[in-house]
C-alpha positions as CSV (number, residue, x, y, z in Angstrom):
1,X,69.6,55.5,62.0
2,X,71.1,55.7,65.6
3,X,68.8,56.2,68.7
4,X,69.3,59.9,69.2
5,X,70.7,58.4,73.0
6,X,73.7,56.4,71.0
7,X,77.0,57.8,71.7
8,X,79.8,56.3,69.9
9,X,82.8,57.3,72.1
10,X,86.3,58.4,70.7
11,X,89.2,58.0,73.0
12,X,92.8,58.0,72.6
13,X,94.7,56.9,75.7
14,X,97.9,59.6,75.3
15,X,99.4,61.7,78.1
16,X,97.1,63.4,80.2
17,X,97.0,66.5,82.1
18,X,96.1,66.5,85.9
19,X,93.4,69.6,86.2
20,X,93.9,72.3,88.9
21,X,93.0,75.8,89.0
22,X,93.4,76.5,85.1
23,X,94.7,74.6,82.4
24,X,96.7,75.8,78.9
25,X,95.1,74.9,75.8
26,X,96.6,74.9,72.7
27,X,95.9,77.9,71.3
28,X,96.9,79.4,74.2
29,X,93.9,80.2,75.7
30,X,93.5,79.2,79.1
31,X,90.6,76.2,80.2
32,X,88.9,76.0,83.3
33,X,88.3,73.0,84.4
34,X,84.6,72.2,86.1
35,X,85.2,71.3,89.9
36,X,85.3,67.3,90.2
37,X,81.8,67.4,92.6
38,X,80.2,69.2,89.6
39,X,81.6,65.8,87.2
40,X,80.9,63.8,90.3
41,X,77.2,65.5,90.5
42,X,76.3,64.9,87.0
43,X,77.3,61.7,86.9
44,X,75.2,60.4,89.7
45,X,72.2,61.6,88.2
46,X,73.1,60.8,84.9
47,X,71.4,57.5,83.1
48,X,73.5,55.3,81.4
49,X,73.1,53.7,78.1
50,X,74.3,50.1,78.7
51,X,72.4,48.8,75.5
52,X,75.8,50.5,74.0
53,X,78.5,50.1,76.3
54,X,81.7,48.6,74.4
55,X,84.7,46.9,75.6
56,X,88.4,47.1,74.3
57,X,92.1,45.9,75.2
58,X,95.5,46.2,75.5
59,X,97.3,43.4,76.4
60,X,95.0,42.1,78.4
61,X,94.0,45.0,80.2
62,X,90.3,46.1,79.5
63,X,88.4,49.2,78.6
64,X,84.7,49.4,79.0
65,X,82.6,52.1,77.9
66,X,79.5,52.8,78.8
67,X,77.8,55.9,77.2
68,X,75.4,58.2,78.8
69,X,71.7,58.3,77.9
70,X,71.7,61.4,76.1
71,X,68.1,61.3,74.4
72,X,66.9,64.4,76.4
73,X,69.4,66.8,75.1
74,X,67.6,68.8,72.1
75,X,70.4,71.7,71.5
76,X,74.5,72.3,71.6
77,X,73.3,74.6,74.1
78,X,72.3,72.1,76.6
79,X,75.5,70.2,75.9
80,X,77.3,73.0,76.1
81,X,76.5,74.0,79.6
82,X,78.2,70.5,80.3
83,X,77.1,67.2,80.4
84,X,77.7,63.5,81.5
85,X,79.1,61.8,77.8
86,X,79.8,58.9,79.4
87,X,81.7,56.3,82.0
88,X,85.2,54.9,81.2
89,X,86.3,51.8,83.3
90,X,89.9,51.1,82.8
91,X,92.3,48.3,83.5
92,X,95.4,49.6,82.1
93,X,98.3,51.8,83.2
94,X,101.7,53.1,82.2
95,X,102.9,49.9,81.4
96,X,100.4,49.7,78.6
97,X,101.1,53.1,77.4
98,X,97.8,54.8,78.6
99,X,98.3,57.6,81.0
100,X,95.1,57.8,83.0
101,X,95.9,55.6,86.0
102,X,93.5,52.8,86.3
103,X,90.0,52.9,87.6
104,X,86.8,54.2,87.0
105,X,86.3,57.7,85.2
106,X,83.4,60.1,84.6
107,X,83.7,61.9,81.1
108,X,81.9,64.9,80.9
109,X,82.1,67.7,78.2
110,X,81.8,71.3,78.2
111,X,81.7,74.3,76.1
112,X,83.9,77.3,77.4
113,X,85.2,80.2,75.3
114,X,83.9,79.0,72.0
115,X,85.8,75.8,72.6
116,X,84.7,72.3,73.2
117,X,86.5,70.4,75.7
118,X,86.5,67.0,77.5
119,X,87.0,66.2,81.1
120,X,87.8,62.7,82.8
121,X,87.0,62.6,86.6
122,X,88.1,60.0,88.9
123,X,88.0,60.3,92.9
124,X,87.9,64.5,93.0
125,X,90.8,64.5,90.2
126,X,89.9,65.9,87.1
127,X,92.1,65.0,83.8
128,X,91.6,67.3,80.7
129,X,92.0,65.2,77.2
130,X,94.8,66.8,75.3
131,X,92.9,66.5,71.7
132,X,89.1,66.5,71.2
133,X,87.5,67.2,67.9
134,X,84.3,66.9,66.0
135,X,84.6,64.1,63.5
136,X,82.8,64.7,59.6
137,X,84.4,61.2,58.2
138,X,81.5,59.0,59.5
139,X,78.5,58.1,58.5
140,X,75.4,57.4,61.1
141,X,75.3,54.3,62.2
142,X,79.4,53.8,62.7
143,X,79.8,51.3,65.6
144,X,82.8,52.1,67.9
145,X,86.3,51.4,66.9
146,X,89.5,51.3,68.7
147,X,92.7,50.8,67.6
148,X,95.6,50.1,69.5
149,X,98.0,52.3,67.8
150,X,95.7,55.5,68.3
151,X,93.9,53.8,71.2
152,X,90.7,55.5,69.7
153,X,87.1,54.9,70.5
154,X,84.5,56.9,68.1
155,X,81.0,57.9,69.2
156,X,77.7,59.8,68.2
157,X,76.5,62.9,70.7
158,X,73.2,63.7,69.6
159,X,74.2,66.2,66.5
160,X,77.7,64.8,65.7
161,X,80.7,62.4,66.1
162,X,82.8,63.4,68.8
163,X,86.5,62.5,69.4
164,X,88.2,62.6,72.6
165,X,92.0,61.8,73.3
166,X,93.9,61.5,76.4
């Protein structure tokens, strides 16, 4: 059984959307994004888990994960006030078909509305992933994957597995 801490992170590198002001979902709805110093904020104070950081490529071009101590979160509640998930170090760029620019981002997710969202933040910018989705496929215990072709990483908040794309 995973340490209640152990994230195992889902991320698809597809187009992103730069956050300002309000941002369309696809319902319709409208998302607000969290101000980059409130990401920025909970990211200093956050603990990570490097025990379970992971590292992926693409061509050459590195992705490193490094998921957040979660182990003090007891309820969606608290996760969904918003929370440090994790830290995404990335290499790659357009050339390698990912569409965060490279650099260092905080990820950070929210409840707002009824609806889960993910955030990446990266020097007062904030990107909103385009899909994220609860994940009933995987048994406790799945170690991260990625796959090139959905760019994908898969990992374990607290009460469930949580995919993110961008």
């Amino acid at each position: 059984m995973p340490h209640t801490g152990l994230m195992l992170l889902s991320t698809m590198f597809v187009p992103l959307a730069f956050a300002s002001g309000q941002v369309k979902q696809s319902g319709g709805e409208t998302a607000t994004p969290p101000s980059a110093s409130t990401i920025a904020a909970k990211a200093k104070s956050a603990k990570l888990d490097t025990k379970h950081a992971k590292s992926a490529s693409i061509n050459g071009k590195k992705f490193n994960l490094i998921p957040a101590d979660l182990s003090g979160i007891t309820s969606r509640d608290q996760l969904a006030a918003g929370t440090l998930i994790g830290v995404l170090d990335n290499e790659a760029g357009a050339a390698e078909d990912v569409s965060l620019p490279p650099g260092r981002f905080n990820i950070y997710l929210e409840q707002s509305g009824g609806q889960w969202q993910t955030w990446a933040e990266q020097n007062g910018k904030v990107y909103k992933a385009k899909r994220n989705f609860e994940r009933k496929d995987l048994a406790l215990g799945t170690e991260p994957q990625f796959s090139r072709g959905s760019g994908c990483w898969v990992f374990y908040i607290v009460f469930w597995f949580w995919q993110w794309c961008y």
